[in-house]
ChimeraX commands (.cxc) that place a marker at each C-alpha (Angstrom):
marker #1 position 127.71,-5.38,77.72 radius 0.5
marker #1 position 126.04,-6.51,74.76 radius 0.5
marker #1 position 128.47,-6.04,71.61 radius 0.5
marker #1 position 128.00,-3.25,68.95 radius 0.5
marker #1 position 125.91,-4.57,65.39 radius 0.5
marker #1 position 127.76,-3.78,62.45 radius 0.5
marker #1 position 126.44,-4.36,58.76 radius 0.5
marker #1 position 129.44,-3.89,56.27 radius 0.5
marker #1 position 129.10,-3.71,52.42 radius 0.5
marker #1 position 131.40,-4.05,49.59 radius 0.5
marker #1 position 130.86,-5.53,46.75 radius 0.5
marker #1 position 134.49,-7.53,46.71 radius 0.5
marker #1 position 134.43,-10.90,49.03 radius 0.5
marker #1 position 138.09,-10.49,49.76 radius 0.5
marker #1 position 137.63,-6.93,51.26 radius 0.5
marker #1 position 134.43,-8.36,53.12 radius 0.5
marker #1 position 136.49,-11.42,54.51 radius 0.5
marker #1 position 139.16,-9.08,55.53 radius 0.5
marker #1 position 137.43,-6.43,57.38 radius 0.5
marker #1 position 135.56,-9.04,59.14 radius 0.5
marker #1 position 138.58,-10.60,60.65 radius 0.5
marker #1 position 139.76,-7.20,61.65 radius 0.5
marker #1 position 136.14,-6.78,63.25 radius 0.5
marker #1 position 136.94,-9.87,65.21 radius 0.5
marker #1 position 139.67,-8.30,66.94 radius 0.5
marker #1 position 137.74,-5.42,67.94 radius 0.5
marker #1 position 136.03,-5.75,71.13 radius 0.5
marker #1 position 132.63,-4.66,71.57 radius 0.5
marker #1 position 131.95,-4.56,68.00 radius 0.5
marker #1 position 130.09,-8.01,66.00 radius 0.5
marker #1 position 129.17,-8.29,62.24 radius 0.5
marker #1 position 125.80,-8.56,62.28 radius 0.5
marker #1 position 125.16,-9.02,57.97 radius 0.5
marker #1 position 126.98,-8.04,55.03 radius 0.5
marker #1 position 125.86,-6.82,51.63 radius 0.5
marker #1 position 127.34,-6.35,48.22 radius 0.5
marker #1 position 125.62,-4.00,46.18 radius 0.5
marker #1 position 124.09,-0.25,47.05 radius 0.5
marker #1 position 120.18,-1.74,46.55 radius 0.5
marker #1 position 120.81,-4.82,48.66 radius 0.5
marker #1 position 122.34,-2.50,51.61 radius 0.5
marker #1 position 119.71,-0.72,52.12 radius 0.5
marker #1 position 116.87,-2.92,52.27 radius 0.5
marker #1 position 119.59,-4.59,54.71 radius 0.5
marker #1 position 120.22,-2.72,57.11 radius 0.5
marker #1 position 116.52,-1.27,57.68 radius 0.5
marker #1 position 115.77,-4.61,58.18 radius 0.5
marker #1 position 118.52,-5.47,61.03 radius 0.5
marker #1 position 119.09,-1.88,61.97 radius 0.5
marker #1 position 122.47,-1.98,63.59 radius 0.5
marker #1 position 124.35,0.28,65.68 radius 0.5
marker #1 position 126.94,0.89,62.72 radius 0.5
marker #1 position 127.25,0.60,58.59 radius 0.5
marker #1 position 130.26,0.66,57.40 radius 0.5
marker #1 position 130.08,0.87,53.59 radius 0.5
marker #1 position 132.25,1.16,50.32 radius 0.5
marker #1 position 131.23,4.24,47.66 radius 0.5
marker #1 position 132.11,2.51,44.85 radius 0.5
marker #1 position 129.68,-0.26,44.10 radius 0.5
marker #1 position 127.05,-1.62,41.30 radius 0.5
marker #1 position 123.46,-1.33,41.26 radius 0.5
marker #1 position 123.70,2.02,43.53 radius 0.5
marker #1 position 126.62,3.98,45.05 radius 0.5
marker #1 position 127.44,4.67,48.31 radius 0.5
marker #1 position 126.40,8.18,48.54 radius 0.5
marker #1 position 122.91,6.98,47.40 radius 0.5
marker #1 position 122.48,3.94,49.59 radius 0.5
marker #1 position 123.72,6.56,52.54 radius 0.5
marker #1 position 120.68,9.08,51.75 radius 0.5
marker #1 position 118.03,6.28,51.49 radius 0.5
marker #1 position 119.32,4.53,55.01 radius 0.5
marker #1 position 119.50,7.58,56.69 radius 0.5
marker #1 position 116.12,9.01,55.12 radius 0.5
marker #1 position 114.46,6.20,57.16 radius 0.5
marker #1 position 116.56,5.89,60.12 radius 0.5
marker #1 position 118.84,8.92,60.99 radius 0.5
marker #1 position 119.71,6.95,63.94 radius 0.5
marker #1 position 122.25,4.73,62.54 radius 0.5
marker #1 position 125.91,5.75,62.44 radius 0.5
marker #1 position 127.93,5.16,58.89 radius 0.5
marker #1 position 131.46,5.25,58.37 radius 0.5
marker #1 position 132.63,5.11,54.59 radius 0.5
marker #1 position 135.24,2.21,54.02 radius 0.5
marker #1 position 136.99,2.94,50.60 radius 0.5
marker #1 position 140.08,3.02,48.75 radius 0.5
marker #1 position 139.05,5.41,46.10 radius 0.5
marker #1 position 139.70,8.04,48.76 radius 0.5
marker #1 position 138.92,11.27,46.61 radius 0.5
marker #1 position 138.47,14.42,48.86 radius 0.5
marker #1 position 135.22,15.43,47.11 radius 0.5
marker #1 position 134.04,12.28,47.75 radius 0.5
marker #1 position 134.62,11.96,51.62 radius 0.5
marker #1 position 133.34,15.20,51.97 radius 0.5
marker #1 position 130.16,14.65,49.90 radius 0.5
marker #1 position 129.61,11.70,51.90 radius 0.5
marker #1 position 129.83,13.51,55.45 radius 0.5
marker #1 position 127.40,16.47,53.83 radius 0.5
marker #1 position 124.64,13.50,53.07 radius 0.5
marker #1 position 125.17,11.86,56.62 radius 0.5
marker #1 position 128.16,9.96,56.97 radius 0.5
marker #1 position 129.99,10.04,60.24 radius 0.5
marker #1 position 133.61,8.99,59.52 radius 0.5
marker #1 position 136.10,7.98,57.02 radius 0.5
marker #1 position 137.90,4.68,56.78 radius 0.5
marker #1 position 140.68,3.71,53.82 radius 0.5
marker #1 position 140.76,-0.09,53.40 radius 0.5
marker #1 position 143.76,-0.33,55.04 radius 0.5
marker #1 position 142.46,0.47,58.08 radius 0.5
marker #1 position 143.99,-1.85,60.92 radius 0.5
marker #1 position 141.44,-3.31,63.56 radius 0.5
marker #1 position 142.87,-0.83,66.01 radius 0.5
marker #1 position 141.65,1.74,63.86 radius 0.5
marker #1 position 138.39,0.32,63.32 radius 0.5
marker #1 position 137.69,0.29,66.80 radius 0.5
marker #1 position 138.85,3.40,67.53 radius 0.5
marker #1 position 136.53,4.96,64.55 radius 0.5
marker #1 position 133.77,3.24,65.60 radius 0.5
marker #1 position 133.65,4.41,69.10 radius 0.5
marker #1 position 134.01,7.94,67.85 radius 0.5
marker #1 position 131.01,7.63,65.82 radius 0.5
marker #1 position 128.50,5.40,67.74 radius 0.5
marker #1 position 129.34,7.95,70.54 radius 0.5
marker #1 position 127.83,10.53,68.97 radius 0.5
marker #1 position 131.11,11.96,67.29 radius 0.5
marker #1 position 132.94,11.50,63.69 radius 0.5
marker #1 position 136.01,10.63,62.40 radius 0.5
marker #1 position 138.05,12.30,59.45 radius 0.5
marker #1 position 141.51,11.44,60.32 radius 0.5
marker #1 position 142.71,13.08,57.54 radius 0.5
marker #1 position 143.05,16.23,56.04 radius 0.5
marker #1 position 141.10,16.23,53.06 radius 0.5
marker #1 position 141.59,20.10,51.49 radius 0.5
marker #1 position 138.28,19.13,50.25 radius 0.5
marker #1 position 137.20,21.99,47.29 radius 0.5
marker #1 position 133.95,23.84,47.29 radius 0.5
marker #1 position 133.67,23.44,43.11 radius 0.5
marker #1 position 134.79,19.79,43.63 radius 0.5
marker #1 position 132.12,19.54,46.33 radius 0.5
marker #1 position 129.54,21.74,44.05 radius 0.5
marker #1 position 130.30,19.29,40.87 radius 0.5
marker #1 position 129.07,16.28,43.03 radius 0.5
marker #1 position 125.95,17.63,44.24 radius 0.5
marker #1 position 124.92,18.20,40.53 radius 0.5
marker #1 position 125.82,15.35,39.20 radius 0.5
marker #1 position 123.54,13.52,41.41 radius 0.5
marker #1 position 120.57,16.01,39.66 radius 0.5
marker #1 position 121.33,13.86,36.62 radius 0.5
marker #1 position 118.50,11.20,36.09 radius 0.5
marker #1 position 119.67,7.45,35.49 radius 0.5
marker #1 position 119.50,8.18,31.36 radius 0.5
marker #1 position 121.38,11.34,31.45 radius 0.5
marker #1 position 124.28,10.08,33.23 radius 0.5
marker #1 position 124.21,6.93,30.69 radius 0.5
marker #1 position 124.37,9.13,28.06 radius 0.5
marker #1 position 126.99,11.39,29.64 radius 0.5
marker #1 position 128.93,7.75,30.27 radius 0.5
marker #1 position 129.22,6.69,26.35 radius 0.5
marker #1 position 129.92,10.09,25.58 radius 0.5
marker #1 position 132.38,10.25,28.13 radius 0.5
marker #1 position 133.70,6.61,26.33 radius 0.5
marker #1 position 134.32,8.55,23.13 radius 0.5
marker #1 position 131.19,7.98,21.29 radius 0.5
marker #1 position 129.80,9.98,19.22 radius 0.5
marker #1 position 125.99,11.45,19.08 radius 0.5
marker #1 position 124.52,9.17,16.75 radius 0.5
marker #1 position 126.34,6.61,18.23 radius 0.5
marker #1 position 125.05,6.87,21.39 radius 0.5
marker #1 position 121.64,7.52,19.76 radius 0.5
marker #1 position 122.13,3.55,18.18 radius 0.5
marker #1 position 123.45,2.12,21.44 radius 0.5
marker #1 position 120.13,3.53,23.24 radius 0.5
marker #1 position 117.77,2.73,20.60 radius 0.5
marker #1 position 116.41,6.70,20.27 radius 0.5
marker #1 position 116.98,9.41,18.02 radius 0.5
marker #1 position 119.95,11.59,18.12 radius 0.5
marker #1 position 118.00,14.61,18.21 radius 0.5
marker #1 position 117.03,13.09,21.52 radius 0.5
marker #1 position 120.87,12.70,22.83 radius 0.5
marker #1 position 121.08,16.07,21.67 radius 0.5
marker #1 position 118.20,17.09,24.20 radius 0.5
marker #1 position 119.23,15.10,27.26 radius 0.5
marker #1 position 122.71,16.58,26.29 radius 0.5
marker #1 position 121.52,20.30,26.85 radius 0.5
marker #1 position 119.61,19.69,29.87 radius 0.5
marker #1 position 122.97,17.55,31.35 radius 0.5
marker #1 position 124.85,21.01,30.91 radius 0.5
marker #1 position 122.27,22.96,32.56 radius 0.5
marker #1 position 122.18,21.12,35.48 radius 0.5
marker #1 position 125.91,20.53,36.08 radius 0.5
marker #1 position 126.00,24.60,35.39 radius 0.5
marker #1 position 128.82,24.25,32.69 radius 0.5
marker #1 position 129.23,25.43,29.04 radius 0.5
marker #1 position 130.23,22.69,26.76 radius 0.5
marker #1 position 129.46,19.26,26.71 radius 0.5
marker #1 position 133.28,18.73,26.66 radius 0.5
marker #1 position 133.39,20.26,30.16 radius 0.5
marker #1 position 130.45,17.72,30.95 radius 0.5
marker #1 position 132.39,14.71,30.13 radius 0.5
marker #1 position 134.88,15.88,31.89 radius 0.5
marker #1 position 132.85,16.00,35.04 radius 0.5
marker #1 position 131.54,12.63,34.56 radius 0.5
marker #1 position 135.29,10.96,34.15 radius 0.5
marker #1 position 136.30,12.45,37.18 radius 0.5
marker #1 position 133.76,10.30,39.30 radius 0.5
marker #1 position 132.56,8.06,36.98 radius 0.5
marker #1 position 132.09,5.45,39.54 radius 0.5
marker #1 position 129.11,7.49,40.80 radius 0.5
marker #1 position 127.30,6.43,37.73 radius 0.5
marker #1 position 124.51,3.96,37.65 radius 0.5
marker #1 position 124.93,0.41,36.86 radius 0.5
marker #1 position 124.69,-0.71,33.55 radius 0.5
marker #1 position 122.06,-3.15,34.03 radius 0.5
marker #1 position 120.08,-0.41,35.61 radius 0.5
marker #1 position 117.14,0.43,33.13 radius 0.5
marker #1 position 116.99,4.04,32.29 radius 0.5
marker #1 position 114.09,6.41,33.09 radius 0.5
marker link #1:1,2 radius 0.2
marker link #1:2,3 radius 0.2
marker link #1:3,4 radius 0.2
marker link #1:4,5 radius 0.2
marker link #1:5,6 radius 0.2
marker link #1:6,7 radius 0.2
marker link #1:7,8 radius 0.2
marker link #1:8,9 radius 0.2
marker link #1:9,10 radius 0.2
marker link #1:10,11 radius 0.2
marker link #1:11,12 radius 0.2
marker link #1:12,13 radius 0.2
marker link #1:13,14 radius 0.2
marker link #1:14,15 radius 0.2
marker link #1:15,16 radius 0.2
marker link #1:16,17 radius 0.2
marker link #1:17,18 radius 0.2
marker link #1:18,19 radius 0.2
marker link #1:19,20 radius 0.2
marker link #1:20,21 radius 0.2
marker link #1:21,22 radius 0.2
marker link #1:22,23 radius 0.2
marker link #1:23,24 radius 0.2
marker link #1:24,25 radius 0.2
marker link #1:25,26 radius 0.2
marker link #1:26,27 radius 0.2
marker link #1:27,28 radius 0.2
marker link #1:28,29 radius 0.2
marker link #1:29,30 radius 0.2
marker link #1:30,31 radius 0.2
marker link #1:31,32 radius 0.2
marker link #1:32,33 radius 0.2
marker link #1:33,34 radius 0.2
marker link #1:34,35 radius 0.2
marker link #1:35,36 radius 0.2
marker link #1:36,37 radius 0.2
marker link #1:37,38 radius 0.2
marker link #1:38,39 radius 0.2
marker link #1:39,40 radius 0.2
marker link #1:40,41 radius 0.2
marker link #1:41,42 radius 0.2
marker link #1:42,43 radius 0.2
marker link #1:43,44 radius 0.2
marker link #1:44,45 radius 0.2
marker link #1:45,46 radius 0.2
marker link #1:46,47 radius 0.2
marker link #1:47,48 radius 0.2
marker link #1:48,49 radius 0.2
marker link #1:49,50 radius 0.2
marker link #1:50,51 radius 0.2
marker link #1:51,52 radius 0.2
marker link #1:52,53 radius 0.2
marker link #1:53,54 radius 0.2
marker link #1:54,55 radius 0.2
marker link #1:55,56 radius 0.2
marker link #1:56,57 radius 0.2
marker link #1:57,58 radius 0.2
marker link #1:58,59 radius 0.2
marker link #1:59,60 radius 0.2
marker link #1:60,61 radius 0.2
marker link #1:61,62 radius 0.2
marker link #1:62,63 radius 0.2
marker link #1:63,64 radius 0.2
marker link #1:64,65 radius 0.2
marker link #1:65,66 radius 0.2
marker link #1:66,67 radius 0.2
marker link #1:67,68 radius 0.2
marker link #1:68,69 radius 0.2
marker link #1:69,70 radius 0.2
marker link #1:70,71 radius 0.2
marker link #1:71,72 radius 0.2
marker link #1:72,73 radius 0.2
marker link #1:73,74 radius 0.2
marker link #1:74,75 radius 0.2
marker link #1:75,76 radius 0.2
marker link #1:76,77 radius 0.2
marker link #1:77,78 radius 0.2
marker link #1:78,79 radius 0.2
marker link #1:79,80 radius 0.2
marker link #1:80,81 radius 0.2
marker link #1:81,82 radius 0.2
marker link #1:82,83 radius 0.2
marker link #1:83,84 radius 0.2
marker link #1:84,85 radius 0.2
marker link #1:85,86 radius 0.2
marker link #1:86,87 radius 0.2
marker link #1:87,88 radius 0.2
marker link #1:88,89 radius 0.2
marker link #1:89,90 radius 0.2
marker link #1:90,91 radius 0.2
marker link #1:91,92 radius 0.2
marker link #1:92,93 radius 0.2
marker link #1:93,94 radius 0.2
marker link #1:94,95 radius 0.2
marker link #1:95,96 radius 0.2
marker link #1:96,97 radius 0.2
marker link #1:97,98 radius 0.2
marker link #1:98,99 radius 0.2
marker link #1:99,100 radius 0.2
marker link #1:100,101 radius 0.2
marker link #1:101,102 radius 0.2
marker link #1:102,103 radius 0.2
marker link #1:103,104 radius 0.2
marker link #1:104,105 radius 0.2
marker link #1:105,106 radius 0.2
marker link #1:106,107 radius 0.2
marker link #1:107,108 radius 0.2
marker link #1:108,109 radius 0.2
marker link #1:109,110 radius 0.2
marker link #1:110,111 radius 0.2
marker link #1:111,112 radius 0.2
marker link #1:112,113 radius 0.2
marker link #1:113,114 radius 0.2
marker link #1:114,115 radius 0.2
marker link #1:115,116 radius 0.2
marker link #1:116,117 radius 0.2
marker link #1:117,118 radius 0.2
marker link #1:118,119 radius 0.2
marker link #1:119,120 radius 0.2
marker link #1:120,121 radius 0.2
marker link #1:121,122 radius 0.2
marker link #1:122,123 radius 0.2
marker link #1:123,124 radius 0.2
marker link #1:124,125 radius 0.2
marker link #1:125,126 radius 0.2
marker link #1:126,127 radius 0.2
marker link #1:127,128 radius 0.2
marker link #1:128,129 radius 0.2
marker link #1:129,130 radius 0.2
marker link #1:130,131 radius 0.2
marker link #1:131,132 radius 0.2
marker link #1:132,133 radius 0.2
marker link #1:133,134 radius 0.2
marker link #1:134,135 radius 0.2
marker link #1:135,136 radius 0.2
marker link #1:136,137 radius 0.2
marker link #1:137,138 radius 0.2
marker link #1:138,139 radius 0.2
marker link #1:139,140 radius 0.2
marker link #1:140,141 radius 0.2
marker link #1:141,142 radius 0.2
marker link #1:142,143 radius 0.2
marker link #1:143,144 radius 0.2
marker link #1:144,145 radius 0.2
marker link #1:145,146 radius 0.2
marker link #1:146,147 radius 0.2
marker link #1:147,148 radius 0.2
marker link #1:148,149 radius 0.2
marker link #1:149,150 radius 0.2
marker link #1:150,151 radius 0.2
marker link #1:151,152 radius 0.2
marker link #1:152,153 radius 0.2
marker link #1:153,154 radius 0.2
marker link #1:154,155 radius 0.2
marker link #1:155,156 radius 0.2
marker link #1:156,157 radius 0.2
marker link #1:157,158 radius 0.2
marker link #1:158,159 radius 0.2
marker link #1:159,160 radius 0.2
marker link #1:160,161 radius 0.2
marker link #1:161,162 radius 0.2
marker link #1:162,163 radius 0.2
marker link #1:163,164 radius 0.2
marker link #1:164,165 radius 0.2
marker link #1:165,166 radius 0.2
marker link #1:166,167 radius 0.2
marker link #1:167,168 radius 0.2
marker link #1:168,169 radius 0.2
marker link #1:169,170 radius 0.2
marker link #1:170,171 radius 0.2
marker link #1:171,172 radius 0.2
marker link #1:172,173 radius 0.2
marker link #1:173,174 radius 0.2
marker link #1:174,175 radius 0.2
marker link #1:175,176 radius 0.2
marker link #1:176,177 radius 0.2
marker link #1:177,178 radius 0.2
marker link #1:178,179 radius 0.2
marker link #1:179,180 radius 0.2
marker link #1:180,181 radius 0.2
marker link #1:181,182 radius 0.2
marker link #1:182,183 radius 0.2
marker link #1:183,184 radius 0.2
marker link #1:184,185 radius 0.2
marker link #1:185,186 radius 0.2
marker link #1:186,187 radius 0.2
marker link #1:187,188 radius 0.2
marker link #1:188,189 radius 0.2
marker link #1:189,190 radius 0.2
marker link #1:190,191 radius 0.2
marker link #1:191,192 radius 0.2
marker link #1:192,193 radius 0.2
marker link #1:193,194 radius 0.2
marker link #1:194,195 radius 0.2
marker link #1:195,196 radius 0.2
marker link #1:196,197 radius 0.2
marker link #1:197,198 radius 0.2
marker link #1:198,199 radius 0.2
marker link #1:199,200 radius 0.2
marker link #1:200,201 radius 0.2
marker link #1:201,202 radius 0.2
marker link #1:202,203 radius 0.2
marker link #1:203,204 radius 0.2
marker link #1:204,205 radius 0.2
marker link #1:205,206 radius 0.2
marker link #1:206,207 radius 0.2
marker link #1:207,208 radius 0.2
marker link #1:208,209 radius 0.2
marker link #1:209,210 radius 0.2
marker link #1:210,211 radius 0.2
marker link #1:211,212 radius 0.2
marker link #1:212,213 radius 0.2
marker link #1:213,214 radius 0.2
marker link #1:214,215 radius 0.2
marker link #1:215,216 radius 0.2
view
């Protein structure tokens, strides 16, 4: 029987190396590519399309949750666990709402692996864990993606400690401009300060874009 194709994607080498080895050990299962960023993932694995993706949230360029949507948009086929040691509830259970089959911690021994991945490329999933996932934590995700690239930059300096005008200077656009991407930031994450904004955004900042990501 012809082994399993896995793609796996982290952006850390160490975890990569790791989880390969453990991959080694599982039978029926064969690393088929590896990526390190949430861009290069996708156009990855819709070019190999394997049997399995097993992929980290927290990464640059994109996220997890994003790469997820755009793989699955294309090919709902393809099985995805989530490999990640951020393990927030909210998270995981985002993840499963947008397509994600299981749930992995980077500790996961090979036995564990191979156990997860025949629950999933069986048609199954795998949440070994309890995760008293909330339905506001849940809700707070799923708005925070309606923020566009610029609103969650601004929401990141502000949630840095800057100031208005200086995030206005750091952006190169007028503070009565901050001021408007501010308002329509609290609309859509349905709170009633910017305070409770920024407090949104710390919570899972690692969902916000990259840096080097231009705005739109």
């Amino acid at each position: 029987m012809e082994p399993r194709r896995v793609v796996i994607c982290d952006d850390h080498e160490i975890v990569r190396e790791a989880l390969k080895a453990r991959i080694s050990h599982a039978p029926g299962l064969q690393v088929a590519g590896e990526a390190v960023n949430g861009v290069e993932v996708v156009d990855l694995t819709l070019r190999l399309r394997p049997d399995l993706l097993i992929i980290d949230i927290e990464m640059p360029k994109a996220n997890g949750i994003s790469a997820i949507e755009a793989i699955l948009a294309e090919d709902p086929e393809i099985r995805i666990l989530i490999f990640t040691a951020h393990g927030h509830s909210n998270v995981v259970d985002l993840a499963a709402r947008k397509g994600a089959s299981g749930y992995l911690p980077k500790s996961a021994s090979a036995s564990e692996i191979e156990t997860a991945a025949e629950a999933v490329l069986s048609g199954g999933t795998y949440f070994p864990e309890k995760r008293g996932t909330t339905h506001e934590g849940s809700d707070e995700l799923e708005r925070l993606q309606l923020l566009s690239p610029r609103e969650r930059q601004i929401l990141d300096l502000l949630a840095s400690g800057m100031r208005a005008h200086g995030v206005a200077s750091e952006m190169g656009i007028q503070t009565a401009t901050v001021y408007t991407h501010v308002r329509n930031v609290v609309l859509k994450l349905e709170v009633d300060t910017r305070t409770q904004a920024v407090a949104i955004a710390t919570r899972y900042s690692f969902l916000n874009p990259d840096p080097e990501t231009p705005p739109v």
